[in-house]
PDB file of N, CA, C and O in Angstrom:
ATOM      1  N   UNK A   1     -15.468 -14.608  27.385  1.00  0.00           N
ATOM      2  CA  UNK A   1     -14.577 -13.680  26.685  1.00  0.00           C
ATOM      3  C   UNK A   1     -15.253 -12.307  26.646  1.00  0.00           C
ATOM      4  O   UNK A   1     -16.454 -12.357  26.379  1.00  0.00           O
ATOM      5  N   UNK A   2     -14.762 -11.157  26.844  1.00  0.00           N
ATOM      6  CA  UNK A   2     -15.013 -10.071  26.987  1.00  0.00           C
ATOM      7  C   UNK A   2     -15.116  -9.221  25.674  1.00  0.00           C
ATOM      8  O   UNK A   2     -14.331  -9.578  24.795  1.00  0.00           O
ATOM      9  N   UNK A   3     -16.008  -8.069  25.345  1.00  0.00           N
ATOM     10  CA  UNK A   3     -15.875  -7.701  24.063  1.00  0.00           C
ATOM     11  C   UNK A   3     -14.140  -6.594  24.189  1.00  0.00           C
ATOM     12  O   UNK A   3     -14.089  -5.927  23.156  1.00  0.00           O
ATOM     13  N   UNK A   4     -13.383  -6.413  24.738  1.00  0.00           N
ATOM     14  CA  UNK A   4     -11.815  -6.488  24.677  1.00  0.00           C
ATOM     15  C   UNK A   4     -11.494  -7.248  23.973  1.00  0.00           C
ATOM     16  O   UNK A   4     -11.228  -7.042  22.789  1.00  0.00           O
ATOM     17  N   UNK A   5     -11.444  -8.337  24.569  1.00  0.00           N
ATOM     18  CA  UNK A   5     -10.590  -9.980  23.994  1.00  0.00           C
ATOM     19  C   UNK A   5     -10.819  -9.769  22.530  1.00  0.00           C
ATOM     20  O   UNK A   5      -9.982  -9.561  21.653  1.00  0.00           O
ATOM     21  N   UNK A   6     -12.262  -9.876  22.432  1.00  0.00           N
ATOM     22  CA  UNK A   6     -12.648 -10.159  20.965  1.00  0.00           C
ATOM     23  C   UNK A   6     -11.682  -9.815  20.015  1.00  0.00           C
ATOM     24  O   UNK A   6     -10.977 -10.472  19.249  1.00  0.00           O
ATOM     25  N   UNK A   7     -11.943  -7.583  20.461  1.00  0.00           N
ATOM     26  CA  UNK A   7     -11.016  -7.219  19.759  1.00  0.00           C
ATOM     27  C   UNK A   7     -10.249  -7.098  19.545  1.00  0.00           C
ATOM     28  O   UNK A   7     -10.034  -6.419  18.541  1.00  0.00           O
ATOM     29  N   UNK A   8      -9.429  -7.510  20.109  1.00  0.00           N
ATOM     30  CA  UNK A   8      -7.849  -7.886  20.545  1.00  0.00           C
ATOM     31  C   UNK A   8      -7.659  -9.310  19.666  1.00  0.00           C
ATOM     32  O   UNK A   8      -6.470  -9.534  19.438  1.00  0.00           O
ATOM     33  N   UNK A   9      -8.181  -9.878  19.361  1.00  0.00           N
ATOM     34  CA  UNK A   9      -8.276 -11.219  18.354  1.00  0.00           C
ATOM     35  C   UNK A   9      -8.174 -10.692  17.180  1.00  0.00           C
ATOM     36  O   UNK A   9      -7.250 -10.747  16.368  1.00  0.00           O
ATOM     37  N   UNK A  10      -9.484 -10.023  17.125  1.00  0.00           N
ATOM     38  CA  UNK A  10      -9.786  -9.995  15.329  1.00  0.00           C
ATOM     39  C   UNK A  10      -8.074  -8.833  14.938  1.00  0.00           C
ATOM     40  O   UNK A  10      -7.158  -9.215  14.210  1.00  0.00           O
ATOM     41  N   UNK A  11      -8.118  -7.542  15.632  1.00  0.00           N
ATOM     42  CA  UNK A  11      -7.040  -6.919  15.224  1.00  0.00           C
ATOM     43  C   UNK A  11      -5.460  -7.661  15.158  1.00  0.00           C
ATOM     44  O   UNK A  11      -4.598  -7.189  14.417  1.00  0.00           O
ATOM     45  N   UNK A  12      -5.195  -8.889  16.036  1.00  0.00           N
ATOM     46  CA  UNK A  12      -4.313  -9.648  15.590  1.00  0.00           C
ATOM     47  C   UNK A  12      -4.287 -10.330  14.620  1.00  0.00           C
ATOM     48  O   UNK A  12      -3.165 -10.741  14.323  1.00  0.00           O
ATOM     49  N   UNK A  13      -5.316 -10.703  13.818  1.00  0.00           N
ATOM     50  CA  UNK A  13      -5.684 -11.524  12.948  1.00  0.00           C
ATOM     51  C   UNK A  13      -5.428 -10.730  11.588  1.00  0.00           C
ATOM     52  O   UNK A  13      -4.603 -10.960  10.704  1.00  0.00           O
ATOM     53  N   UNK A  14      -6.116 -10.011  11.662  1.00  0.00           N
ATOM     54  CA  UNK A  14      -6.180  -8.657  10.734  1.00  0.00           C
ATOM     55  C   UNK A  14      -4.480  -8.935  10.154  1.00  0.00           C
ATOM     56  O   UNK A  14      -4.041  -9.481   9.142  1.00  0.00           O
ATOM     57  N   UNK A  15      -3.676  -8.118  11.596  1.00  0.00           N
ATOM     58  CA  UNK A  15      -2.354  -7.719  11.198  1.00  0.00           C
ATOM     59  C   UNK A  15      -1.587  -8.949  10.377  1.00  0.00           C
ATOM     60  O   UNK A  15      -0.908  -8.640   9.398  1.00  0.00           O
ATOM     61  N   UNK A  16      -1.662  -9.920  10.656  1.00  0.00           N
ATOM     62  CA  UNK A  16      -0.797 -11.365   9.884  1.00  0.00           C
ATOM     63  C   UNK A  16      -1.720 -11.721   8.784  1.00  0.00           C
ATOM     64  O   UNK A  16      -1.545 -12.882   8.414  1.00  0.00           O
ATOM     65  N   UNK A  17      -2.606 -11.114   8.176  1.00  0.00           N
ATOM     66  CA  UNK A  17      -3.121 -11.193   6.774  1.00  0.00           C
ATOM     67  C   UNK A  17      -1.919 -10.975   5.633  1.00  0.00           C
ATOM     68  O   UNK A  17      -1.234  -9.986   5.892  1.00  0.00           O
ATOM     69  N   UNK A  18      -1.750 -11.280   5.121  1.00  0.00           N
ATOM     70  CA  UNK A  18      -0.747 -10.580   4.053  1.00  0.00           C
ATOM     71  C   UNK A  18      -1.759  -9.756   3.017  1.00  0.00           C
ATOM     72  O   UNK A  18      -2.981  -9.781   3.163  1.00  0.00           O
ATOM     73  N   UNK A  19      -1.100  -9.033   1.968  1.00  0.00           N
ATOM     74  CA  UNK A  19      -2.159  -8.257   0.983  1.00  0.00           C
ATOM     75  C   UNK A  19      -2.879  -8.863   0.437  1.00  0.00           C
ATOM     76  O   UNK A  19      -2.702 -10.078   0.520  1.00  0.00           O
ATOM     77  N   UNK A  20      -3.760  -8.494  -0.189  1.00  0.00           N
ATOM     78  CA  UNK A  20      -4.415  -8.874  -1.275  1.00  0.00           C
ATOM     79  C   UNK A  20      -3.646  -8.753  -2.924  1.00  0.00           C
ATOM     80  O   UNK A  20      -4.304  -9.046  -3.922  1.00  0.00           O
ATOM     81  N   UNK A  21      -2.533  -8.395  -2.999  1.00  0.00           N
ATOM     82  CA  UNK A  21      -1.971  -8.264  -3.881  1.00  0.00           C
ATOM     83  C   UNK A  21      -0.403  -8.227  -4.003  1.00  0.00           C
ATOM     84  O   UNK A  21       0.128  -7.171  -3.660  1.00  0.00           O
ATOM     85  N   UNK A  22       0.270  -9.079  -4.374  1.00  0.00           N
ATOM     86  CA  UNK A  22       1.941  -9.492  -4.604  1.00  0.00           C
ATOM     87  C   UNK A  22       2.278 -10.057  -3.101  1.00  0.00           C
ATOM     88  O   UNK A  22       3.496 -10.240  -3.121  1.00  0.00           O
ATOM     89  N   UNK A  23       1.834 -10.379  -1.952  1.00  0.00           N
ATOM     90  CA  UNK A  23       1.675 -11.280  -1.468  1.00  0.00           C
ATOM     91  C   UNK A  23       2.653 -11.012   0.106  1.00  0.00           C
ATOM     92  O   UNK A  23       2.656 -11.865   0.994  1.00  0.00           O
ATOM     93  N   UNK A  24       3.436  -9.685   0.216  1.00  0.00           N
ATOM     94  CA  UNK A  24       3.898  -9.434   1.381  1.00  0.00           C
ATOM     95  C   UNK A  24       3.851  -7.708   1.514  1.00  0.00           C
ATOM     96  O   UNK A  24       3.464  -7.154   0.485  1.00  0.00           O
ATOM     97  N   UNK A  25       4.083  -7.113   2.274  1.00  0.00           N
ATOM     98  CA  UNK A  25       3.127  -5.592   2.479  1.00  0.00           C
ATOM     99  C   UNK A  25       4.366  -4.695   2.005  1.00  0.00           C
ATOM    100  O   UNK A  25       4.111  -3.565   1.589  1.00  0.00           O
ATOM    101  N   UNK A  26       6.253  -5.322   2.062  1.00  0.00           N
ATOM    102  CA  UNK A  26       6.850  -4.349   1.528  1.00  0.00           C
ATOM    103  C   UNK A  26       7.002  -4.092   0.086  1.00  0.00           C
ATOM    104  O   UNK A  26       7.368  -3.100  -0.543  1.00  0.00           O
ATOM    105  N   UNK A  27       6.634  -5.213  -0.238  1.00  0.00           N
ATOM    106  CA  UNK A  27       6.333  -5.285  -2.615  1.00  0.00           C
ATOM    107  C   UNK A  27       5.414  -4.317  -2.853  1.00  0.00           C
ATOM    108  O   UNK A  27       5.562  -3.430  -3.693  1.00  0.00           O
ATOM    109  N   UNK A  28       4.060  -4.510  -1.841  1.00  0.00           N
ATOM    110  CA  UNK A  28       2.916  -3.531  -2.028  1.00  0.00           C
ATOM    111  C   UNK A  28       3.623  -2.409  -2.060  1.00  0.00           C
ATOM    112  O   UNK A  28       3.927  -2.056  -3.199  1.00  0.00           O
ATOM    113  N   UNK A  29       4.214  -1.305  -0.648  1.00  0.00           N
ATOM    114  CA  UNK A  29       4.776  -0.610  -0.604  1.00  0.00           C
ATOM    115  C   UNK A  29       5.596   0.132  -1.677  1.00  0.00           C
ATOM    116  O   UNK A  29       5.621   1.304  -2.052  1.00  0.00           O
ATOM    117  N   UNK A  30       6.480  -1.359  -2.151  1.00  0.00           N
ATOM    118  CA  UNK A  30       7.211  -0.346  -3.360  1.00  0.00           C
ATOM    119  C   UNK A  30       6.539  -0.619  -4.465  1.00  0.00           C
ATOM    120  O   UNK A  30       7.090  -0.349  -5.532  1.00  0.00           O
ATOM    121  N   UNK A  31       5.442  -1.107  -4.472  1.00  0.00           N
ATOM    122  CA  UNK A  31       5.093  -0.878  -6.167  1.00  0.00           C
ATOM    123  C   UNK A  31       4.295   0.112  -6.186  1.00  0.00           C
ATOM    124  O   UNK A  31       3.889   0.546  -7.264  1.00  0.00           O
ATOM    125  N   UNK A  32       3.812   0.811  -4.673  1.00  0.00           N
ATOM    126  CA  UNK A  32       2.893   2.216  -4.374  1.00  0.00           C
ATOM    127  C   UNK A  32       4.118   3.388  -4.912  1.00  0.00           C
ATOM    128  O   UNK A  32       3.840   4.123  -5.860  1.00  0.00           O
ATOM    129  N   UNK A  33       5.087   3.457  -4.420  1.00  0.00           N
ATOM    130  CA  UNK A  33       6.036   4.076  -4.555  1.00  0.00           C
ATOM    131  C   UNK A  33       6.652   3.705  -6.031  1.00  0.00           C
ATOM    132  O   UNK A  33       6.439   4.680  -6.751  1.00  0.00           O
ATOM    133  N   UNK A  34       7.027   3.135  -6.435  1.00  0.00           N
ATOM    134  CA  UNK A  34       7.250   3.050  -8.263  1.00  0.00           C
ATOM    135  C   UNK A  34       5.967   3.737  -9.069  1.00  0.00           C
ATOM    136  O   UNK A  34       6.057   4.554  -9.986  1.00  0.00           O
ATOM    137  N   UNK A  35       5.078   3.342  -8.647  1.00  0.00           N
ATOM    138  CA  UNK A  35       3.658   3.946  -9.533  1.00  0.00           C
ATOM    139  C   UNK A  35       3.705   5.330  -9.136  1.00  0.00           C
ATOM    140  O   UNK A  35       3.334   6.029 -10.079  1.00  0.00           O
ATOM    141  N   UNK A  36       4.061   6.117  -7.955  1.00  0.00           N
ATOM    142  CA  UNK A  36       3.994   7.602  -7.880  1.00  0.00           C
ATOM    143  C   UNK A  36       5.471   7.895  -8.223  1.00  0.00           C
ATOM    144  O   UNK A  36       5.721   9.072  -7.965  1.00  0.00           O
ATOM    145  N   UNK A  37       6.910   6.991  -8.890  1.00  0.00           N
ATOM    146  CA  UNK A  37       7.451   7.857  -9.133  1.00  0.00           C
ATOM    147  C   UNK A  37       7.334   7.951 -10.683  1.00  0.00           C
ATOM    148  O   UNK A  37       7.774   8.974 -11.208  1.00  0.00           O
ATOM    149  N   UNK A  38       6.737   6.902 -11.531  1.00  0.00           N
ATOM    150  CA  UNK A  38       6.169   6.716 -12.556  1.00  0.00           C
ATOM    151  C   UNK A  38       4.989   7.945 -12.815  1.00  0.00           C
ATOM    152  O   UNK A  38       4.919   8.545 -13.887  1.00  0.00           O
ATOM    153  N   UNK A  39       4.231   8.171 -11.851  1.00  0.00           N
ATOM    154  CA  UNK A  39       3.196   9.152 -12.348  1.00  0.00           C
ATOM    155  C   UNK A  39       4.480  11.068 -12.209  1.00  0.00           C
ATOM    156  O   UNK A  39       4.435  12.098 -12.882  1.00  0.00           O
ATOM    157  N   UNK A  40       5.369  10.660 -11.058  1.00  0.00           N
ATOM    158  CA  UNK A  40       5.871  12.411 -11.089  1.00  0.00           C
ATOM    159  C   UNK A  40       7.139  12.443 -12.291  1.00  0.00           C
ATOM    160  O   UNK A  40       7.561  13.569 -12.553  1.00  0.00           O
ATOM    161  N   UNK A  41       7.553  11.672 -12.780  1.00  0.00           N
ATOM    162  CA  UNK A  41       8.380  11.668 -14.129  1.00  0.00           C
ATOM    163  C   UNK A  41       6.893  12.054 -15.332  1.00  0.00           C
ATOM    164  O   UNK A  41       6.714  13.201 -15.739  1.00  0.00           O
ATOM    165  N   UNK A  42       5.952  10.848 -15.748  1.00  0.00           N
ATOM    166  CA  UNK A  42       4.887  11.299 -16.694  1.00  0.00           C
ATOM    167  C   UNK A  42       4.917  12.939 -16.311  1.00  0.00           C
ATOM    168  O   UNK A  42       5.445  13.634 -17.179  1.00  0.00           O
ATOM    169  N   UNK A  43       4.454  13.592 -15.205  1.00  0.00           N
ATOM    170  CA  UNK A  43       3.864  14.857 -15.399  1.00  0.00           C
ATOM    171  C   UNK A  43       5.159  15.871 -15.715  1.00  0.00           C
ATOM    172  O   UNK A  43       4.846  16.871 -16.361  1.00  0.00           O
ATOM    173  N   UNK A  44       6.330  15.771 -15.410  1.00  0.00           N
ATOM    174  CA  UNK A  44       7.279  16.277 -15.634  1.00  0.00           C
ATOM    175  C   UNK A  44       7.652  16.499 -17.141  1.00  0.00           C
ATOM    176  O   UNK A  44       7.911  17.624 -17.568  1.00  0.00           O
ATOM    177  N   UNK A  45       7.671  15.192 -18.058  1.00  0.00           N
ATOM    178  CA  UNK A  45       7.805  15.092 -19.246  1.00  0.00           C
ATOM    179  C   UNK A  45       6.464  15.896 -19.662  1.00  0.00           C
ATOM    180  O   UNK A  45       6.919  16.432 -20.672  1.00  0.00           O
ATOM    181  N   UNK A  46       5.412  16.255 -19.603  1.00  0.00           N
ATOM    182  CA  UNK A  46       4.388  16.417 -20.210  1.00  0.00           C
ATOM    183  C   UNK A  46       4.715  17.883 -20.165  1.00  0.00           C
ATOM    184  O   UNK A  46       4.925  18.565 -21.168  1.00  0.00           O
ATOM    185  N   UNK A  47       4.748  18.437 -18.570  1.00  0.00           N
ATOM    186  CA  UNK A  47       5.058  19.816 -18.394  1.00  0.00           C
ATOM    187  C   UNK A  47       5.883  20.301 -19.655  1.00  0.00           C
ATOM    188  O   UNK A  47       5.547  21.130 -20.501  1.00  0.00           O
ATOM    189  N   UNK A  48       7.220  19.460 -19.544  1.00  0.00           N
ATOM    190  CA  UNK A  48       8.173  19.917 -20.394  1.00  0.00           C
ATOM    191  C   UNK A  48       7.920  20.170 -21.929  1.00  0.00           C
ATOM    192  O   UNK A  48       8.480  21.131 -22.455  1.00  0.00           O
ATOM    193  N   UNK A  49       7.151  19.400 -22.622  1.00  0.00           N
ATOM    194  CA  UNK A  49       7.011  19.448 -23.566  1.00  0.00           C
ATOM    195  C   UNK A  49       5.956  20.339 -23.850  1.00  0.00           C
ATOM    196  O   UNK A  49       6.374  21.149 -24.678  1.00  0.00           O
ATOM    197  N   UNK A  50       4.659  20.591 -23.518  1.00  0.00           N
ATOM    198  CA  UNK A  50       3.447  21.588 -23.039  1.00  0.00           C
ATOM    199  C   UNK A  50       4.020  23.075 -23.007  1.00  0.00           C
ATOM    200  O   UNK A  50       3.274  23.992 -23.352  1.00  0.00           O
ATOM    201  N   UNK A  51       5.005  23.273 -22.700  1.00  0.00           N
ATOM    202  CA  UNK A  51       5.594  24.792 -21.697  1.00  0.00           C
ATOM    203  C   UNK A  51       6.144  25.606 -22.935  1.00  0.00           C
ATOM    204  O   UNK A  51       6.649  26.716 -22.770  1.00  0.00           O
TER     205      UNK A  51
END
């Protein structure tokens, strides 16, 4: 086996991991996206009230 192959293994391997967290990569996704629309509402309200 060639050091190609190898890597051509491990990076397939890699890709069919699922996350480490909630258990498929589009939940991850939107709970990345809920938490930044959660953080741009917080700064909005804060602005507002601050100003």
């Amino acid at each position: 086996m060639s050091p190609g192959e190898n890597q051509n293994l491990a990076t397939k391997e890699s890709e069919e991991e699922p996350p480490p967290v909630l258990g498929t990569w589009p939940r991850l996704y939107a709970a990345v996206l809920l938490g930044l629309l959660v953080e741009i509402v917080l700064f909005y309200v804060v602005t507002r009230l601050f100003s």
